[in-house]
C-alpha positions in Angstrom: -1.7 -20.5 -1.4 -4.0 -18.3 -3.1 -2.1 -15.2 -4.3 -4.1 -11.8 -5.1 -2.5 -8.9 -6.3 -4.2 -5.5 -5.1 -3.6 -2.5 -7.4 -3.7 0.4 -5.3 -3.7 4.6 -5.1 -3.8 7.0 -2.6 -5.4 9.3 -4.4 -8.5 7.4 -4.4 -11.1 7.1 -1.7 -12.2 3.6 -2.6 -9.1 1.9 -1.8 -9.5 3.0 1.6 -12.9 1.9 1.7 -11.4 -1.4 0.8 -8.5 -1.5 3.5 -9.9 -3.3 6.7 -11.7 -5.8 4.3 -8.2 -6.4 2.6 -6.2 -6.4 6.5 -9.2 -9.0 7.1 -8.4 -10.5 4.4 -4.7 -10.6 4.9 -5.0 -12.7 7.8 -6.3 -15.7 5.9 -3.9 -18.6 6.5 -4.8 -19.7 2.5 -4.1 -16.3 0.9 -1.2 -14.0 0.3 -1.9 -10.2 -0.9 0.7 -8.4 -2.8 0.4 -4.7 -2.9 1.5 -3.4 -6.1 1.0 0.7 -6.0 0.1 2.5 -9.1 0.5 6.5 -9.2 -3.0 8.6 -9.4 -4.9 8.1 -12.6 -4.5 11.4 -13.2 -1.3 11.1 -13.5 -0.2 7.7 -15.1 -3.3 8.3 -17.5 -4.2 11.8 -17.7 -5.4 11.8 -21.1 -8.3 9.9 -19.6 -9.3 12.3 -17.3 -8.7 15.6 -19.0 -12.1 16.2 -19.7 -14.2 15.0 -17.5 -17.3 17.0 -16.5 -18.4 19.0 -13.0 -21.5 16.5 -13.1 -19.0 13.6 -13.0 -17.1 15.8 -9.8 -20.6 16.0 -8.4 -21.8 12.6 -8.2 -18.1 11.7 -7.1 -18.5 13.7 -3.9 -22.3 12.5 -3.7 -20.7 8.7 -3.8 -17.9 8.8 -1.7 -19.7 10.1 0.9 -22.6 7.6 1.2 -20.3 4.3 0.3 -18.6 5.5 3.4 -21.5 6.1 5.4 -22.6 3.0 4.3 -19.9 1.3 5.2 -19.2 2.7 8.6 -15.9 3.9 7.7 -15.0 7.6 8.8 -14.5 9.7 6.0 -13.5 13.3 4.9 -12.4 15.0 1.9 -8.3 14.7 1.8 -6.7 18.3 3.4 -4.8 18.3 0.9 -5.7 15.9 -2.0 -2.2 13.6 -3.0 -2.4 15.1 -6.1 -1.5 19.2 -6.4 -4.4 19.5 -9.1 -4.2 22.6 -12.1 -6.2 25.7 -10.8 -9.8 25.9 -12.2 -9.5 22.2 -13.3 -11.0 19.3 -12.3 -9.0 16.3 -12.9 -5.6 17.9 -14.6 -2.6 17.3 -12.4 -0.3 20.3 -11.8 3.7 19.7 -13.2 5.7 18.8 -10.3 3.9 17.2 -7.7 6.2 16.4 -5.1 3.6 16.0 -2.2 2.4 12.7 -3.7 5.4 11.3 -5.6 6.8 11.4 -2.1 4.1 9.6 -0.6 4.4 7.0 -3.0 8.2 7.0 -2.8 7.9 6.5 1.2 5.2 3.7 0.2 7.4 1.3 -1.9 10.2 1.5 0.9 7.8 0.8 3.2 7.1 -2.7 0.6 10.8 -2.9 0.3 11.7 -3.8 4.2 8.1 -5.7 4.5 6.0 -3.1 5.8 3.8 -2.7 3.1 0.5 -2.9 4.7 1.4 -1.8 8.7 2.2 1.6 6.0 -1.0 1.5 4.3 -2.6 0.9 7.3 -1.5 4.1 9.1 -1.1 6.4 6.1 -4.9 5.7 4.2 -6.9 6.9 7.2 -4.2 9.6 7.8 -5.3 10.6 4.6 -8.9 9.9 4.4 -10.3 9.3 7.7 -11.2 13.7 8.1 -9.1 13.8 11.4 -6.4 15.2 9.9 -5.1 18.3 8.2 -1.9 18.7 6.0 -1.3 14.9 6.4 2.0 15.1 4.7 3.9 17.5 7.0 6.8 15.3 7.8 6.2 15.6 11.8 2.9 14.0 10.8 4.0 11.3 8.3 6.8 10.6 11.2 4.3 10.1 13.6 2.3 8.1 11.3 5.3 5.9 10.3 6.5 5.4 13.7 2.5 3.5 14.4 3.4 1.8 11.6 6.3 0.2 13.1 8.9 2.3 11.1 11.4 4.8 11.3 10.9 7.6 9.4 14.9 8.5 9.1 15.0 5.5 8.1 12.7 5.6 5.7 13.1 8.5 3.9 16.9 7.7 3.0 15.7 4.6 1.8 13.2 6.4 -0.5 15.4 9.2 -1.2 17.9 7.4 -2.5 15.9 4.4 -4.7 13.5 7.3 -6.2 14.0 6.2 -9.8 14.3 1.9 -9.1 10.8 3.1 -7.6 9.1 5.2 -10.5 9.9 1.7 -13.0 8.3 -0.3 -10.4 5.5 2.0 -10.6 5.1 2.1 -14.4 5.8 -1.8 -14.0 2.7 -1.7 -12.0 0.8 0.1 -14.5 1.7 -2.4 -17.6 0.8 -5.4 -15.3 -2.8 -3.6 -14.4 -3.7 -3.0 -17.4 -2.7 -6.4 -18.6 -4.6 -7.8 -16.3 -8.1 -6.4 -17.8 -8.4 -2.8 -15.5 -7.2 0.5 -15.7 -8.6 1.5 -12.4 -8.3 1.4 -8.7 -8.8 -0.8 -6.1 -8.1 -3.8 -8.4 -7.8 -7.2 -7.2 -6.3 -10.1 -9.6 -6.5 -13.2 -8.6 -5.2 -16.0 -11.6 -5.8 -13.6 -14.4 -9.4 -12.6 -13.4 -9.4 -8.6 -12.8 -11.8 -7.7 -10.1 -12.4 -4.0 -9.8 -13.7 -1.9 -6.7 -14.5 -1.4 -4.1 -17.5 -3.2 -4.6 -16.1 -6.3 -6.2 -14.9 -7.3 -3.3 -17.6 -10.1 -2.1 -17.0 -11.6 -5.6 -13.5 -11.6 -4.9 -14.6 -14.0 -1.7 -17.1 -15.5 -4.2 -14.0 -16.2 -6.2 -11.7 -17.3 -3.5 -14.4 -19.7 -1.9 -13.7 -17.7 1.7 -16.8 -17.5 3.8 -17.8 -14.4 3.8 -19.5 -13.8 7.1 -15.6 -14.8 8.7 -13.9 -12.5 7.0 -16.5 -9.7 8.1 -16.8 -10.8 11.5 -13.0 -10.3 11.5 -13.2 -6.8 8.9 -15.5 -5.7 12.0 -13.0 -6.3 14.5 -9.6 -4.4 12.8 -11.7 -1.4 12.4 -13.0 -1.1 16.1 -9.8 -1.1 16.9 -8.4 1.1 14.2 -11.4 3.3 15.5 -10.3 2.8 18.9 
């Protein structure tokens, strides 16, 4: 079995971009994906994004846009972003931030029971798709995690009450990505070799020796029906 662990945050639009290539993926009898969340960059490392510039923001917008486009993914600008950011800033997070530590609280119970991924699935495009405003209203989520094959109840006690078992996994997390070689999201490690984007992914097939053209064929598939 070829394992691959997938560094992930819901703050950023190219893991979604990579999600129906990874649920393609995920279907391979020869490979097993672990998803191993890390918080926003902003927050684990926000040193590193203190000061970065409004042409930076600019070409970010520019980007995200046409990688979606070009990948035929809906997209739209998160309403509201995970992260609760610091007025006039561009990359500081506010103190608090309960909106996403939630999120992220809801995600490793979802990995705890072995919903992982049916979560992701629902919750990325809930986020990122632009059909959806103020995603993280609970009646929302609850719908969401009920397509998910969850109950949200359930759920949230779950998360409630394993908040701080869950921030060491996620600072775990953190210490294993950037041991791996990356700091950044998507990442995908597979035996020690950090692969990182979006855009990595084909050498991640390259790497894996799965034929490309299956695993597109089936990437095609999930998202007409996640379009559906």
């Amino acid at each position: 079995m070829k394992e691959i662990e997938v560094y992930w945050s819901h703050q950023s639009p190219y893991c979604y971009f990579a999600l129906d290539r990874l649920l393609a993926l995920k279907k391979h009898p020869q490979v097993s994906l672990s998803l191993r969340p890390v918080l926003p960059g902003v927050i684990r490392d926000g040193g590193l994004f203190a000061e970065r510039s409004v042409v930076e923001q600019d070409y970010f917008l520019r980007d995200v846009a046409r990688t979606a486009a070009f990948l035929g993914l809906p997209y739209g600008e998160a309403r509201p972003y995970p992260v609760e950011f610091q007025p006039g800033t561009l990359y500081r997070a506010a103190p608090g931030q309960p909106r996403v530590f939630w999120l992220y609280y809801l995600t490793a119970a979802a990995l705890e029971v072995g919903k992982g991924w049916d979560f992701l699935d629902q919750i990325s495009r809930l986020i990122w798709d632009g059909t959806t405003t103020n995603w993280h209203k609970t009646d929302v989520l609850r719908a969401a995690v009920a397509q998910a094959g969850l109950d949200y109840d359930d759920l949230a006690e779950r998360a409630s009450r394993s908040e701080a078992a869950y921030d060491r996994l996620f600072a775990q997390n953190r210490d294993a990505m950037l041991q791996a070689g990356h700091w950044g999201v998507p990442l995908f490690v597979f035996e020690g070799e950090p692969f990182y984007g979006q855009d990595r992914f084909d050498q991640l097939l390259w790497r894996l020796g799965v034929p490309e053209k299956r695993l597109g064929d089936d990437g095609e598939k999930d998202r007409q029906k996640s379009q559906a």
